[in-house]
C-alpha positions as CSV (number, residue, x, y, z in Angstrom):
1,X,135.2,66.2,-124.0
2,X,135.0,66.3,-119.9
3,X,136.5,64.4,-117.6
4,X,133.0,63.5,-116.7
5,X,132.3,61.9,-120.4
6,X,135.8,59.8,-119.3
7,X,135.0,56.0,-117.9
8,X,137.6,54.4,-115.2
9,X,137.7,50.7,-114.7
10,X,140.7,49.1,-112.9
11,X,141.3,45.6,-112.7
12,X,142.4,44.2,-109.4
13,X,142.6,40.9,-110.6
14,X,144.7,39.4,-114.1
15,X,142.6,39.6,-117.1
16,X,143.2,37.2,-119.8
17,X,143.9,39.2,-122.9
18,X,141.2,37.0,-124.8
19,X,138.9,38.9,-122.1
20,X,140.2,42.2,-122.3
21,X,140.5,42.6,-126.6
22,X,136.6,41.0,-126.7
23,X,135.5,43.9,-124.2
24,X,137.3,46.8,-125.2
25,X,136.5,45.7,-129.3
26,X,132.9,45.4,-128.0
27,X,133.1,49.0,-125.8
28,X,134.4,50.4,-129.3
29,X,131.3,49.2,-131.0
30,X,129.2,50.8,-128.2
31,X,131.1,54.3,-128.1
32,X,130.8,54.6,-132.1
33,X,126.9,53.7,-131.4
34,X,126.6,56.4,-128.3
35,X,125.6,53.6,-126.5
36,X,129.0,53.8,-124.0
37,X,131.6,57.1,-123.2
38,X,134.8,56.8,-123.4
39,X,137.5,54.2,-121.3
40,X,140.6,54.1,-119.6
41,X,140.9,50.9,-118.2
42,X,143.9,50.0,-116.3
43,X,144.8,45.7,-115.8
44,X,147.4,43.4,-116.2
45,X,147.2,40.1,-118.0
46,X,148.7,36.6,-117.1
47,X,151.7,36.2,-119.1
48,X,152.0,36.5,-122.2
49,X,153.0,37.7,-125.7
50,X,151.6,40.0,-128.2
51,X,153.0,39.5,-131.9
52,X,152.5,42.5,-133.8
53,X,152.8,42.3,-137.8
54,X,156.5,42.0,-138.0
55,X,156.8,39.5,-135.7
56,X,159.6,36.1,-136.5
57,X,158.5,33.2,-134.7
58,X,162.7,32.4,-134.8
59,X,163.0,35.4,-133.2
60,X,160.9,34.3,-129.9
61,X,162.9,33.1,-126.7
62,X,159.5,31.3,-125.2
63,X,160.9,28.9,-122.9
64,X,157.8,28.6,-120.4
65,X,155.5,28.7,-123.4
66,X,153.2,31.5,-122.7
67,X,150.5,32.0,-125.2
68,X,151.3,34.4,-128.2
69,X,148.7,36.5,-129.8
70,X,148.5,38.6,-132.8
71,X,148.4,42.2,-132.1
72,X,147.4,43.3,-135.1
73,X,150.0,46.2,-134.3
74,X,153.3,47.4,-135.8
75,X,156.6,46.3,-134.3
76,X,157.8,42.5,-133.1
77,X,156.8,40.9,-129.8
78,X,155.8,42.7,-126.4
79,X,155.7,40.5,-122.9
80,X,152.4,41.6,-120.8
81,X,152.1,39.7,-117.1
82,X,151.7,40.3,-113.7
83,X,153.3,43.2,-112.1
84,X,153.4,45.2,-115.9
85,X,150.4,47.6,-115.4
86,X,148.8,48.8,-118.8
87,X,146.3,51.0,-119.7
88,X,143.8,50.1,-122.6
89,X,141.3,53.0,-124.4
90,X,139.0,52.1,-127.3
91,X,139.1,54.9,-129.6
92,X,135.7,56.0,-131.0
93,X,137.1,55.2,-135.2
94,X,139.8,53.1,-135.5
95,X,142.9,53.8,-136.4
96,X,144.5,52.8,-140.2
97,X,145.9,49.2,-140.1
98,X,144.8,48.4,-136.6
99,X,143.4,45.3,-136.5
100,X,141.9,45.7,-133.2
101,X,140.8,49.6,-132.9
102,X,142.3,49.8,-130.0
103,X,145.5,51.2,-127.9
104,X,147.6,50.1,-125.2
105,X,150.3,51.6,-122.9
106,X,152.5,50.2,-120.7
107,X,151.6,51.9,-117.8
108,X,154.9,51.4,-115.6
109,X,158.0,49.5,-115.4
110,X,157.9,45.8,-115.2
111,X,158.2,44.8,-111.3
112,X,159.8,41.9,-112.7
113,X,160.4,40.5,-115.7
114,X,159.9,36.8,-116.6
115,X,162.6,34.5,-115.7
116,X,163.2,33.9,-119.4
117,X,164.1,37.4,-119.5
118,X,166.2,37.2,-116.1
């Protein structure tokens, strides 16, 4: 694979992670087809939490009450918002046990963290 056959999207506005899981599942669909090439697209997200499949509800400290959604992933709960750039790729077959077929990276550092986390 090129550089070429690479596609970069950045988001200069939040994208709600409703948003983003619908477009990168349906960019999936499209690479597997040979419809699309492959994405890196770097956003953020208002905030929020992912649960992944070990997640305790007793376990989250939620006082603002930021939406939680399941991740589908491996591990407990991740915060995502504004000022925590990530990067998402949809990989061509998806991976064993992810629900999504997708990845994600925290791109950098938090600038700040919620005031929960304060």
């Amino acid at each position: 694979m090129t550089v070429d056959a690479i596609e970069w999207r950045v988001s200069d506005e939040l994208v709600p992670y409703p948003e983003a899981l619908a477009a990168m599942e349906a960019r999936a669909a499209a690479i597997r087809a040979g419809a699309a090439r492959e994405l890196i697209w770097l956003l953020e997200h208002p905030p929020l939490y992912t649960a992944g499949t070990s997640a305790d509800p007793a376990e989250l400290f939620n006082p603002e009450g930021f939406p939680v959604y399941a991740a589908g992933r491996g591990g407990r709960y991740t915060y995502h918002g504004p000022g925590q750039p990530i990067s998402a790729s949809p990989p061509i077959a998806r991976p064993a046990g992810s629900a999504s077929g997708w990845t994600r990276t925290g791109a950098a550092r938090p600038r700040s963290a919620p005031s929960a986390c304060a």
